[in-house]
Backbone as CSV, one residue per row, in Angstrom:
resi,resn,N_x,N_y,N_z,CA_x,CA_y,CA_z,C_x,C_y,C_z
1,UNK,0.859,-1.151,0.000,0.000,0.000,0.000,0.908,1.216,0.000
2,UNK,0.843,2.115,-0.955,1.760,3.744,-1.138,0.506,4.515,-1.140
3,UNK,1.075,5.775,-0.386,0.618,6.767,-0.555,1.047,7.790,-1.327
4,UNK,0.513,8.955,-1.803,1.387,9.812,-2.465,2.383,10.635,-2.046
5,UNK,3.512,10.956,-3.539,4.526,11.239,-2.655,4.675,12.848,-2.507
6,UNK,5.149,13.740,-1.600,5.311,14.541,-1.363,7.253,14.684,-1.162
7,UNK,7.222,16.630,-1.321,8.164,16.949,-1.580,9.018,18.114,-0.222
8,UNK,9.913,17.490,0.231,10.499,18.193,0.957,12.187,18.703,1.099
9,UNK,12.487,19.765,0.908,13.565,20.259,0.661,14.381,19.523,-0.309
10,UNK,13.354,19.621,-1.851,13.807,19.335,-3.082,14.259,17.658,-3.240
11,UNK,13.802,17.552,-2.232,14.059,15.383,-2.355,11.975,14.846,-2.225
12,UNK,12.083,13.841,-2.922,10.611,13.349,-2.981,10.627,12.225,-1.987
13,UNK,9.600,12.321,-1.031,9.405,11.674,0.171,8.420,10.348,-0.367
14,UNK,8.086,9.643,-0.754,6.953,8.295,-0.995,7.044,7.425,0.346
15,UNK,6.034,7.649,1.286,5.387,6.691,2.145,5.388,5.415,2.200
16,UNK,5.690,4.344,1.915,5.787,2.730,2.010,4.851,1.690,3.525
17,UNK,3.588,2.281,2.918,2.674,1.072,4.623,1.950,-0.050,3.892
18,UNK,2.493,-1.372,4.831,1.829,-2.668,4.299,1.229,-2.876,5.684
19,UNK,0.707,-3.756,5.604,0.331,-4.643,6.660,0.880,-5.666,7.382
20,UNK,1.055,-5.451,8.916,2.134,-6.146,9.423,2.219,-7.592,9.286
21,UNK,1.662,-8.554,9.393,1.162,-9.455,8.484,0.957,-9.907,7.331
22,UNK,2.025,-10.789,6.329,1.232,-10.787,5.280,0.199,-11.146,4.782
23,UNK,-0.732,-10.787,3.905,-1.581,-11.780,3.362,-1.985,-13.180,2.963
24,UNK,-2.280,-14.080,3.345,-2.054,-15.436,3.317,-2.823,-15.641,1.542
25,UNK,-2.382,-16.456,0.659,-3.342,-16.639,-0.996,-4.566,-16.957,-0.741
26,UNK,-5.338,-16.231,-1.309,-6.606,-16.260,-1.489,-7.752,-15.884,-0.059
27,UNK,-6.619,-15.151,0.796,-7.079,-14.614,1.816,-8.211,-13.109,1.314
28,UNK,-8.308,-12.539,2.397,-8.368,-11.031,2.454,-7.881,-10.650,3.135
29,UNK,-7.378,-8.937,2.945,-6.317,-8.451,3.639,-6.722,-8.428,5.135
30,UNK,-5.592,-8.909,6.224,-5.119,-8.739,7.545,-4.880,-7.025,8.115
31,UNK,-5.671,-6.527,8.619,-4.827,-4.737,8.858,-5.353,-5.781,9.952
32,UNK,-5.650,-6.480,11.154,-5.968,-6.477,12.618,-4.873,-6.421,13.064
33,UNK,-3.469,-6.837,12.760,-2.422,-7.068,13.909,-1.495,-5.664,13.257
34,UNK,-2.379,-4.345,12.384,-1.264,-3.120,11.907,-0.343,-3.000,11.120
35,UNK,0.237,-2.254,10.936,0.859,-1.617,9.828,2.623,-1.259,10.077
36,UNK,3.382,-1.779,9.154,4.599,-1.650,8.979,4.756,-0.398,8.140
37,UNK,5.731,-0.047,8.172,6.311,1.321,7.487,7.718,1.475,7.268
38,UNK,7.836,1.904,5.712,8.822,2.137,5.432,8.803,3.537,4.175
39,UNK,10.316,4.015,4.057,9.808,5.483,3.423,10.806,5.634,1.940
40,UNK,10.514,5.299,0.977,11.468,6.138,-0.103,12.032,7.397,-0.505
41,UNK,12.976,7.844,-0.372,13.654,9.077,-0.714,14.006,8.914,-2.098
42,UNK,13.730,10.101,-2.943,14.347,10.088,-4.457,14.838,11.366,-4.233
43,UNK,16.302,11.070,-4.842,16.982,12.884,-5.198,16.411,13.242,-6.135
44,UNK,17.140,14.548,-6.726,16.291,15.169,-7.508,16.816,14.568,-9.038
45,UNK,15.610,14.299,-10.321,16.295,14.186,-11.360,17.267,14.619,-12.234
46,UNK,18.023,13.872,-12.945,19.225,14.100,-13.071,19.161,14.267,-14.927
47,UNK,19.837,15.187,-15.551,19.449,15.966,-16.923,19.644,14.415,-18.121
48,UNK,19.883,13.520,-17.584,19.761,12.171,-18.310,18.450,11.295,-18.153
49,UNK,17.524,12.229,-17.079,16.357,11.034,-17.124,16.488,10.583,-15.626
50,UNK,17.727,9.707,-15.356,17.807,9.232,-14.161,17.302,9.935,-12.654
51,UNK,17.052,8.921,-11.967,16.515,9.691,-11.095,17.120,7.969,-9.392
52,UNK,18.036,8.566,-8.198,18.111,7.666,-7.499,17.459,8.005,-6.418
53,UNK,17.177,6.561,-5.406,16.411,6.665,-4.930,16.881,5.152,-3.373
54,UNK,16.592,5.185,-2.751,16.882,4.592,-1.584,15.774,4.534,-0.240
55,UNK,15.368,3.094,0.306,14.640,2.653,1.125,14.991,2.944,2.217
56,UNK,14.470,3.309,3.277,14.554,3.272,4.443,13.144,2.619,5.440
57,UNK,13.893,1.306,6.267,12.668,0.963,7.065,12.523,1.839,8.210
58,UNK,11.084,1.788,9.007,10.881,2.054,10.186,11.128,0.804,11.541
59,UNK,12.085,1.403,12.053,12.236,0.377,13.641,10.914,0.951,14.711
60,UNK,10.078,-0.006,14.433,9.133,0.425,14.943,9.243,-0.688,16.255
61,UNK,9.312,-0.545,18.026,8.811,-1.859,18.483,8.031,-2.599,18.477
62,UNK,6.424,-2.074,17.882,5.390,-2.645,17.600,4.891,-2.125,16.184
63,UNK,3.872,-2.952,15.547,3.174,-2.067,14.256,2.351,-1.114,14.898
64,UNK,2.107,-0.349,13.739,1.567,0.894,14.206,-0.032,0.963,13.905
65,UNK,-1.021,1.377,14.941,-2.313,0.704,14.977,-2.986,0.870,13.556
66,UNK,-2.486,2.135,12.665,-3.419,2.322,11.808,-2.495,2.861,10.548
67,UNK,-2.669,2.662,9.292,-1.992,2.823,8.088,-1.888,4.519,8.034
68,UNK,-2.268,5.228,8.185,-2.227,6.612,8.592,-1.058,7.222,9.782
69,UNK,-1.435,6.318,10.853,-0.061,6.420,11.429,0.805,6.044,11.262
70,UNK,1.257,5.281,10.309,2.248,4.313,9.720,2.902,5.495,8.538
71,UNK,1.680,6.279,8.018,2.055,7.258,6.713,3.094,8.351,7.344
72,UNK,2.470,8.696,8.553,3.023,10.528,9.155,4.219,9.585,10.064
73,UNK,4.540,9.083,10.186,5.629,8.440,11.084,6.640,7.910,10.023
74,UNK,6.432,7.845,8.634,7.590,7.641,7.779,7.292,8.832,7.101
75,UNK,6.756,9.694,6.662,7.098,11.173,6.558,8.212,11.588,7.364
76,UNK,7.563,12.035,8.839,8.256,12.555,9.892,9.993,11.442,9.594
77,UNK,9.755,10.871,9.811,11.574,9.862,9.760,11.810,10.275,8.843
78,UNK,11.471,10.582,7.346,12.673,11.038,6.305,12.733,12.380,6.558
79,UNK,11.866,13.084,7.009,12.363,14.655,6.909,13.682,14.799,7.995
80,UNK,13.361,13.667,9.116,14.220,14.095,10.344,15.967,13.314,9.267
81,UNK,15.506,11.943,8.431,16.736,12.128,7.902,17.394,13.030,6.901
82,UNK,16.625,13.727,6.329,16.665,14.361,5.558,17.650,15.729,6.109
83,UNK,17.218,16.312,7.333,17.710,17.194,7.964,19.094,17.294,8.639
84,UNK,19.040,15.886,9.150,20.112,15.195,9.919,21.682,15.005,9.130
85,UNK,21.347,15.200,7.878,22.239,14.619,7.021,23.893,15.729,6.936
86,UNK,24.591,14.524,7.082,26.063,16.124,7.183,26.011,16.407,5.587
87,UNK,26.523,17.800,5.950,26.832,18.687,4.487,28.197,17.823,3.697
88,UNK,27.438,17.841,2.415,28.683,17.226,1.219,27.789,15.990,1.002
89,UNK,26.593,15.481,1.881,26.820,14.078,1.328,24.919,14.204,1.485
90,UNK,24.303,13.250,0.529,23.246,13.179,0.082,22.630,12.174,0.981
91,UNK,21.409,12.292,1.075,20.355,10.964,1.878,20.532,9.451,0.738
92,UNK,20.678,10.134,-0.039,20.594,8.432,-1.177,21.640,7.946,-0.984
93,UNK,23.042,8.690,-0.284,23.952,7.738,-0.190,24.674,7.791,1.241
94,UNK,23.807,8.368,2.360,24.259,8.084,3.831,24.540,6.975,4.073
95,UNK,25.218,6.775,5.197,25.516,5.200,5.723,24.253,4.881,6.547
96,UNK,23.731,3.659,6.633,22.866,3.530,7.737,23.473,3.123,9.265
């Protein structure tokens, strides 16, 4: 499940919430046991087309009760990495 992506200090933020649980075949979807989160960062495109881009999960201790809170809680984590980041060096290629 993605939400749309939004833009913060010229890097594109995309939301990443599934369900903490996967889906079992021919199930229907599980949200009772919550929502995992994770957040994509894309730099900005590059005059060839290209465009990079890098995952970051959420260490969450538990899932998070609701896919909404799962959305603003991997927002909030890339902006804070986003911010955090030392000068000279980009979020797409920090160390984790």
């Amino acid at each position: 499940m993605t939400v749309a992506a939004r833009l913060y200090r010229g890097l594109e933020i995309c939301p990443l919430v599934y369900p903490h649980r996967p889906t079992a075949s021919g199930a229907s979807h599980n949200y009772d046991e919550g929502f995992d989160a994770a957040v994509r960062i894309l730099g900005p495109q590059e005059p060839d087309g290209t465009q990079r881009s890098r995952v970051f999960c959420l260490a969450a201790s538990r899932p998070f009760g609701s896919a909404g809170d799962a959305r603003r809680a991997s927002i909030e984590y890339a902006e804070r990495l986003i911010d955090t980041c030392s000068p000279g060096e980009t979020v797409v290629d920090m160390k984790s």
